[in-house]
C-alpha positions, -999 to +999 in steps of 0.1 A: +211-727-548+233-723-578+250-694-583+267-678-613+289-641-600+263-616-599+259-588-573+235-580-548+224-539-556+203-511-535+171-522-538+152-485-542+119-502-546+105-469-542+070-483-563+067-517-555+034-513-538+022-489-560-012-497-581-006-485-617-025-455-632-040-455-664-027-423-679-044-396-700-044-406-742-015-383-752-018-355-779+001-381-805+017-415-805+045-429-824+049-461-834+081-478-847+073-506-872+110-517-850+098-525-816+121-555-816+149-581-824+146-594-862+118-579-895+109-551-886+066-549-895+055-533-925+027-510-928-006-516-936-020-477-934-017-448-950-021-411-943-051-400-936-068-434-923-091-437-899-077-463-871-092-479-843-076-492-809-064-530-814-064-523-855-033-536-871-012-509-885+018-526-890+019-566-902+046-592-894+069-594-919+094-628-912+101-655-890+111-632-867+093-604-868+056-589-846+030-571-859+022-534-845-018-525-835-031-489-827-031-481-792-054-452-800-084-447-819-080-417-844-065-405-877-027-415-889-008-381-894+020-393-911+045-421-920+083-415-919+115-424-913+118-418-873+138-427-848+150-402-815+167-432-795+191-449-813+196-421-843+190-446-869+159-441-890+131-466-888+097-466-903+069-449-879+032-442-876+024-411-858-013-411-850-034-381-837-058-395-816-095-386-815-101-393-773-129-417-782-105-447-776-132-463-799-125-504-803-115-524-833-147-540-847-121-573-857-112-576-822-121-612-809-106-639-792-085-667-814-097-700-820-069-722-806-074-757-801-035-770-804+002-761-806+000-743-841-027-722-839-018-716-800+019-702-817+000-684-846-023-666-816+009-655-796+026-638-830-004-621-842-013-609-801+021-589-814+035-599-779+076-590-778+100-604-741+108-573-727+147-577-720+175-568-732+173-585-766+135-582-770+124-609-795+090-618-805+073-640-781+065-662-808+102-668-817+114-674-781+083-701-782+092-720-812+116-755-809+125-781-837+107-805-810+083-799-781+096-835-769+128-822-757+109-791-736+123-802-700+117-763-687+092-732-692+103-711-673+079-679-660+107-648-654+089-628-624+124-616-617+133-579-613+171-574-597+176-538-606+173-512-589+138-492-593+125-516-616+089-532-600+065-536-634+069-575-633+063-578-597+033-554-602+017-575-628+024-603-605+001-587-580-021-567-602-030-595-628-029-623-610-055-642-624-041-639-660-006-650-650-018-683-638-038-685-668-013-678-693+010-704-672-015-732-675-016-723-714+019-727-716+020-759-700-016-776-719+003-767-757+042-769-748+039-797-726+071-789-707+079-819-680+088-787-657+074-752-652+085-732-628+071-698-621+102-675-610+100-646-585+123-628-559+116-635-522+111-601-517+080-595-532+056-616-501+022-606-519+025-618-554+047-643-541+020-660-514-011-654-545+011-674-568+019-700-539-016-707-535-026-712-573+000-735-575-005-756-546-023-788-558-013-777-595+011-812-612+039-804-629+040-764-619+059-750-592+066-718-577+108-710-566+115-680-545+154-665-552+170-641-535+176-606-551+210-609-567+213-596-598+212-602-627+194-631-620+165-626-640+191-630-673+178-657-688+208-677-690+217-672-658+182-679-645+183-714-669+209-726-648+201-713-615+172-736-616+180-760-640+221-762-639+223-764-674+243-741-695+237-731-727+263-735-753+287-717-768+264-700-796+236-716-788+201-711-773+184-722-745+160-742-769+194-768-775+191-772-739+156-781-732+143-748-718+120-716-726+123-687-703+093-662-709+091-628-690+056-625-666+040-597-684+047-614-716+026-645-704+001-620-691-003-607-727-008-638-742-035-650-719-055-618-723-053-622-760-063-651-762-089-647-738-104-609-754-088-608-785-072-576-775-035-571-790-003-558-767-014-520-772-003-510-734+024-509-712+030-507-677+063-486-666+077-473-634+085-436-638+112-431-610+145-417-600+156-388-583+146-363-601+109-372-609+085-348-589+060-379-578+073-414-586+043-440-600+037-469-620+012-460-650-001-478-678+005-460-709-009-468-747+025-484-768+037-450-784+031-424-758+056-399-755+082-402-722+075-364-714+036-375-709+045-402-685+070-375-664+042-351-669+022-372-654+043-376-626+046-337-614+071-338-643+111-334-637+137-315-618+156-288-634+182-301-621+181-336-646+207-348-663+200-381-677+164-400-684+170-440-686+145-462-700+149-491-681+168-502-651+199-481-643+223-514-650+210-518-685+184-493-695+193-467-723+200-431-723+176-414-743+186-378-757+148-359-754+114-370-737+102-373-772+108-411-774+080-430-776+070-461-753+079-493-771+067-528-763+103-536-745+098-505-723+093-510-688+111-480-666+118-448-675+142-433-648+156-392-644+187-387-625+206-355-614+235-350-593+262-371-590+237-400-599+236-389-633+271-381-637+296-403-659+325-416-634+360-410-640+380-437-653+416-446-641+437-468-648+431-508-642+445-519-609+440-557-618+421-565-588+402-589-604+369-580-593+348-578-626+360-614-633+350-626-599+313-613-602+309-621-642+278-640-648+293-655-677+331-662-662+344-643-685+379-617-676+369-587-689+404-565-683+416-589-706+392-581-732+394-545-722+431-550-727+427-567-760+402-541-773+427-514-770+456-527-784+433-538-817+442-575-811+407-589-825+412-625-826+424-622-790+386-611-785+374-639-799+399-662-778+386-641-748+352-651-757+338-615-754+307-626-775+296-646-747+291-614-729+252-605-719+260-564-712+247-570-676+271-545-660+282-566-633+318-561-638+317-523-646+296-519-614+318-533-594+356-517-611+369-495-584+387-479-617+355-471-629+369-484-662+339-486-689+340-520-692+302-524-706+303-500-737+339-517-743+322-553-745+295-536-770+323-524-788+338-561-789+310-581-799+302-557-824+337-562-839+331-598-838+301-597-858+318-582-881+348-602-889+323-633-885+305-618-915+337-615-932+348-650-929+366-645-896+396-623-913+415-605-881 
């Protein structure tokens, strides 16, 4: 097997054969017209409407862009300028919901009989990849030309620690994954599809086996748990070899990688009609009374699902959503669930605490286990001494924020939020014509 750094982690699988619950409808949901990378959706309701579940209340703006649907049936409270996670203001639609859960009467299955309406179908099922970058499904679909597609690639991978709602879906929805894989190969045509999971997980694994066993063209590859190997560069070339280059994307190279619950999404709208209004998240970590997976409706409130879950220890100190490696701090429980969310973690003790820095001992281990083989003391180095154009020699917008090297610093040197910092500062003098 091919293997680019990485690092193998605790597993702390605590939910991995844990059936999701559907929890309660919350008192109110909020929805960001920004669930995503690109446009953010604009929206389509006012105050005071009556909405329905799968009703568009937000449409697709762009290119690049998803639209939003009510994940609850009642009456939208109010539209403002809200955002709790990152601080920056974004469009929302709070809806009070009514508890009737009452369906869309539009709601119906797409008429898809080739590769354009089969793309059109997977934008308007408002379906978003839930990593890091979170793009609309539809965007990561799209190449110049389908006659270069060598790979599709079906990301069943989940390396962190904690994090089990792929393998769940895997297990759970079973019958939709293989569905949704046998869409992707009748409309892309890829000459390869490989459906991707950790050896680990022996039930979805062995269900996923047997679909595929007389099945041309599709394959199933177990992989060790070594993270981050469900990055989807790193995954291209773990099974592929191929590298994607230097400011490209993995369509230049042939490939598609597209997460599991994605695919699921896709199939199910096609098949009912019924929009990515859901989502299924592990509620773990230390400090959470009784750890589960639930299904939640796309804008529930975080302190619902930890409520759900015989709610929190005093003692917290830090609630993740998503995995600990690259899941984001959240300041309150008001956030809502978003269609990239798929853990929310609580932490106390030492496991919440920020480590102390010292000083770099040049040991050369965060180079060694960089996914990307990049140095990153050197581009700590040339970060603090404000020598820019050394960052961009140092190829610090390669990075992919997996963590790898700040996990393994024995300085404990904050090597991730330094590599944010750098690419950010990149972007930047890229916009300005690359001026130091």
């Amino acid at each position: 097997m091919r293997k680019l750094g990485g690092v193998l982690m605790p597993r702390l699988k605590n939910m991995a054969e844990c059936v999701p619950e559907v929890i309660p409808v919350p008192a109110e949901v909020k929805l960001p017209m920004s669930m995503h990378s690109g446009t953010p959706a604009e929206p389509v309701v006012n105050v005071g409407d009556t909405v329905k579940v799968g009703q568009i209340v937000g449409e697709a703006t762009g290119a690049v862009s998803a639209p939003v649907h009510a994940s609850v049936s009642g009456t939208v409270k109010n539209i403002e300028l809200f955002d709790s996670l990152t601080g920056e203001k974004a469009v929302t639609v709070t809806i009070t919901p009514d508890g009737n859960q009452t369906p869309w009467e539009g709601i119906q299955p797409p008429k898809v009989t080739n590769l354009a309406e089969f793309l059109e179908a997977v934008k308007n099922s408002g379906a978003i990849e839930g990593d890091s970058e979170g793009y609309p499904a539809a965007y990561e679909l799209a190449l110049k030309n389908y006659n270069t597609l060598s790979y599709v690639l079906v990301n069943g991978l989940e390396c962190e620690p904690y994090m089990n709602s792929n393998a769940r879906v895997m297990a759970d929805e079973t019958d939709y994954v293989w569905e949704g894989v046998k869409l992707l190969k009748l409309y892309l045509s890829p000459r390869n599809l490989v459906i991707c999971m950790e050896n680990n997980k022996p039930e979805p694994l062995q269900k996923m086996q047997e679909l595929s066993a007389n099945a041309i063209g599709i394959e199933v590859r177990a992989l060790p748990p070594l993270y981050p190997q469900g990055q989807k560069k790193v995954l291209t070339y773990t099974i592929t070899g191929r590298i994607v280059p230097e400011g490209g994307r993995l369509a230049d190279i042939g490939c598609i990688v597209i997460n599991s619950a994605t695919v699921v999404a896709i199939a199910k709208y096609l098949k009912t009609g019924i929009p990515v209004i859901s989502k299924c998240v592990a509620v773990d970590g230390p400090a959470v009374a009784n750890p589960k997976n639930v299904i939640a409706p796309v804008g529930t409130p975080v302190r619902a699902l930890f409520d759900h879950c015989g709610g929190l220890n005093e003692e917290t100190k830090r609630i993740t959503l998503g995995g600990p490696m690259t899941g984001t701090a959240i300041p309150n429980t008001d956030v809502p669930v978003v269609k990239t969310t798929n853990a929310a973690l609580a932490f106390s003790g030492k496991r919440a605490a920020t480590p102390v820095a010292s000083s770099c001992i040049k040991c050369g281990r965060c180079a060694a286990v960089c996914p990307m083989h990049l140095i990153p003391s050197y581009i700590e180095n040339a970060f603090e001494l404000k020598k820019y154009v050394q960052l961009r020699n140092f190829k610090a917008h390669m990075c992919v924020e997996c963590g790898c090297c700040a996990y393994s610093c024995p300085a404990k040197r904050p090597l991730v939020q330094v590599m944010t910092l750098s690419k950010s500062i990149l972007e930047k003098m890229q916009e300005k014509g690359g001026a130091e």
